[in-house]
C-alpha positions as CSV (number, residue, x, y, z in Angstrom):
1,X,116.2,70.9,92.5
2,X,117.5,71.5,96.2
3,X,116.3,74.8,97.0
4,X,117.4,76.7,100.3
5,X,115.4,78.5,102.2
6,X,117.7,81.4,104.9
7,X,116.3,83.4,107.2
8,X,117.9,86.3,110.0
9,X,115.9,88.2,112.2
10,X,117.4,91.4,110.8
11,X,119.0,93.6,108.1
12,X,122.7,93.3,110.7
13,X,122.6,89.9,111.3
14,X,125.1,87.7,109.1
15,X,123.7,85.3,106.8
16,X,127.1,83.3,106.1
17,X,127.3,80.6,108.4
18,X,123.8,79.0,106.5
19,X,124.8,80.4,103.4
20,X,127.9,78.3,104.0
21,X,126.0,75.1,104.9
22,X,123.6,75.2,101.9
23,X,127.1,75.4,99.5
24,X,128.1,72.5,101.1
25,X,124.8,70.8,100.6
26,X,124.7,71.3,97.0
27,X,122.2,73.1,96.8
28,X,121.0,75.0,93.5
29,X,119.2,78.1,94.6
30,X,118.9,80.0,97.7
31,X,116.2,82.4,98.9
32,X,117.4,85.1,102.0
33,X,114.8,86.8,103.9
34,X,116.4,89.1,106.7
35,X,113.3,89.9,108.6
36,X,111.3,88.2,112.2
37,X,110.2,84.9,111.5
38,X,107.2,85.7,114.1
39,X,104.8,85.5,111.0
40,X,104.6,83.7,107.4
41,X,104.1,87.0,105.4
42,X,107.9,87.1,103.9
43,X,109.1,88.5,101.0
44,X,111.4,85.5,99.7
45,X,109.7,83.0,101.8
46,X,106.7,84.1,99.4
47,X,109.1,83.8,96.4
48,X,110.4,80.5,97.5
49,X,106.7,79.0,97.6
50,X,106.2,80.3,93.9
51,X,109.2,79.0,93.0
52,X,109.5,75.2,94.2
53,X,108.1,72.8,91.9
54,X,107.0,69.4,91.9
55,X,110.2,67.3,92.9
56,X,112.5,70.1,94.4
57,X,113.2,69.5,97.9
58,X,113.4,72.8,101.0
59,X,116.4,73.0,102.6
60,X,116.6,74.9,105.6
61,X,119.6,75.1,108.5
62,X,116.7,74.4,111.4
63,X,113.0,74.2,111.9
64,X,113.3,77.9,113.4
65,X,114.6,79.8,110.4
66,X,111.8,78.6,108.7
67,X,108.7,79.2,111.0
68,X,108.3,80.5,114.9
69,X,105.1,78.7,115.6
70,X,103.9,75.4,115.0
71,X,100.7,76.5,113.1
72,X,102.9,78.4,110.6
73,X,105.6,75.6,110.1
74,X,102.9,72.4,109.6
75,X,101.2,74.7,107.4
76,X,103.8,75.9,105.3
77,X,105.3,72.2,105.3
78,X,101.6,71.2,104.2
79,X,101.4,73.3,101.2
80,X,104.9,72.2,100.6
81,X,103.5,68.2,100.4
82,X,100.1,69.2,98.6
83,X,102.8,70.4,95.6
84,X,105.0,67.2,95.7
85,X,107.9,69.2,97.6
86,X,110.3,67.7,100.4
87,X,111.4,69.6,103.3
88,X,114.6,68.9,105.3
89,X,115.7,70.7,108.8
90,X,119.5,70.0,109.2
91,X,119.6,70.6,112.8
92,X,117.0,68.3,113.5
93,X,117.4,65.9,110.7
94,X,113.8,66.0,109.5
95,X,113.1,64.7,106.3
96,X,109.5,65.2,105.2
97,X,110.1,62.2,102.7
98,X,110.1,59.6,105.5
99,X,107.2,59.2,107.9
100,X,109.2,59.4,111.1
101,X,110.4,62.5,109.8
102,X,106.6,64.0,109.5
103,X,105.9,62.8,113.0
104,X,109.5,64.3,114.1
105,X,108.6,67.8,112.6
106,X,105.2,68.2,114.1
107,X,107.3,67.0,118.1
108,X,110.3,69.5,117.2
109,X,107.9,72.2,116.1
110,X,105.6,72.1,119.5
111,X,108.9,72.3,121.2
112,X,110.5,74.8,119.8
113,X,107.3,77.1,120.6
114,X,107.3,76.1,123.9
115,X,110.6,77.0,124.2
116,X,110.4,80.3,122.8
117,X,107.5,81.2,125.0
118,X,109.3,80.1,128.2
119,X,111.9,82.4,126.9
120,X,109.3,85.3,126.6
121,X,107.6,84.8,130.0
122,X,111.6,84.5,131.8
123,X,112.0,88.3,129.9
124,X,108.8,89.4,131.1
125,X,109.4,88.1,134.8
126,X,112.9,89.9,134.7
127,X,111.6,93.1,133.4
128,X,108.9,92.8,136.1
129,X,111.2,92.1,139.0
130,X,113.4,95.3,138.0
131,X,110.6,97.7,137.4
132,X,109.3,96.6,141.0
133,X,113.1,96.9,142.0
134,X,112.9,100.4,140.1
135,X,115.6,100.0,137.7
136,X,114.0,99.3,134.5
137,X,113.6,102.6,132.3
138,X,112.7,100.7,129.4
139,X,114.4,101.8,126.1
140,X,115.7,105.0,125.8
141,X,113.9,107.0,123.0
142,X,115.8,108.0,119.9
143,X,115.8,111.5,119.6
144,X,115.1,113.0,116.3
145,X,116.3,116.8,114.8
146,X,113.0,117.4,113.2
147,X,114.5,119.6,110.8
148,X,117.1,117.9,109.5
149,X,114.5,114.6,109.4
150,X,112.3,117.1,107.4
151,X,114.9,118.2,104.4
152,X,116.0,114.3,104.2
153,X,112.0,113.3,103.8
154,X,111.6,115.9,101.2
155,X,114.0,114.8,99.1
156,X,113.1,111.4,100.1
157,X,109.5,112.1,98.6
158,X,110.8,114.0,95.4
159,X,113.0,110.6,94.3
160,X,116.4,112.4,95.0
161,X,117.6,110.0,97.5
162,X,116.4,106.9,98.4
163,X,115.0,106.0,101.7
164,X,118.3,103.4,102.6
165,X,120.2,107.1,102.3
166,X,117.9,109.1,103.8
167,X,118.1,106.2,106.8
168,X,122.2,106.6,107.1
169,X,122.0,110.4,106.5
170,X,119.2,110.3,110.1
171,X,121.6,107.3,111.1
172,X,117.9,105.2,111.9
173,X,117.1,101.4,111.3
174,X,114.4,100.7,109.1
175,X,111.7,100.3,111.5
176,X,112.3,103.5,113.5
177,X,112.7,105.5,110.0
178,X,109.2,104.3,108.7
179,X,107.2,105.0,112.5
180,X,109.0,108.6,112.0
181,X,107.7,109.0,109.0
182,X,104.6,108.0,109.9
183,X,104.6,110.5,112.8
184,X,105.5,113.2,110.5
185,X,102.6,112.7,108.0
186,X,100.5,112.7,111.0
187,X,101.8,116.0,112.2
188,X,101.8,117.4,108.9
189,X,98.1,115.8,108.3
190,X,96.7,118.5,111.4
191,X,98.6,120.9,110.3
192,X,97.5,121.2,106.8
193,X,93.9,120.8,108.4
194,X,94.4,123.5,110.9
195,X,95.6,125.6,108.0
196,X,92.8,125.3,105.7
């Protein structure tokens, strides 16, 4: 089986252009994780590794939907090999199957970490220059209405809505929702301590 493998960096980004290449690749089933690739720990890239079998063959649009580092790609390309599994990069036109195409992976993979950290350390050198400048403020906190945050975690925690409403009800991404909640409990945490 040709199984792809999709991956965007979050919930808003659009999936269609790779879902669009692995229809036109034939390919039989397709796993979409909409997360950072900055680590392997994945929900459908886990399901994906469950799922392969001896034979199938990865598909994946290029080496950096699949991994961000080159530890995490070898080794997820590794356990791939160890269960008779191919791995092809479009972009790149790797193909695990050929040995050119092992030595290829491992050159594309130390590059593409490379690149990525140049394009860290440029950020950080710009962010630097305008906080020395003194026009970087950093980002601007999202403020919260405790109380209306309050009513949508308590029906949140009784199973009336689920957290995806209570999220567009407090008009919060995912991320900021579950550090507010977090917050909350803490607050609440001291306060029920201070009560007793």
């Amino acid at each position: 089986m040709k199984i792809g493998y999709i991956r965007v960096s979050t919930k808003d980004q659009n999936t269609i252009r790779q879902e669009i290449l692995m229809e036109q690749l034939g390919v039989d089933k397709v796993f979409i994780d909409k997360c950072s690739g900055k680590n392997a720990k994945r929900p459908e890239l886990k399901a994906m590794m469950e799922y392969v079998r001896e034979g199938d063959m990865v598909i994946v649009s290029e080496l950096s939907r699949f991994a961000r580092n080159t530890r995490d790609l070898l080794s997820l390309v590794d356990k791939l090999t160890k269960m008779g599994v191919d791995f092809e990069s479009q972009k790149e036109k790797i193909d695990t199957t050929t040995a050119t195409g092992k030595f290829m992976l491992t050159v594309f993979a130390a590059v593409n970490e490379l690149e990525r950290s140049y394009i860290l350390e440029r950020q950080k050198e710009g962010i630097d220059a305008k906080k020395a400048r003194g026009e970087y403020r950093g980002r601007v906190p999202i403020k919260i209405d405790w109380k209306q945050f309050e009513e949508e975690y308590r029906l949140w925690k009784e199973g009336r809505i689920t957290a995806t409403t209570a999220m567009k009800h407090l008009g919060l991404k995912s991320n900021t929702f579950y550090r507010r909640v977090k917050e909350f409990e803490k607050k609440n945490d001291i306060k029920n301590s201070e009560e007793k």
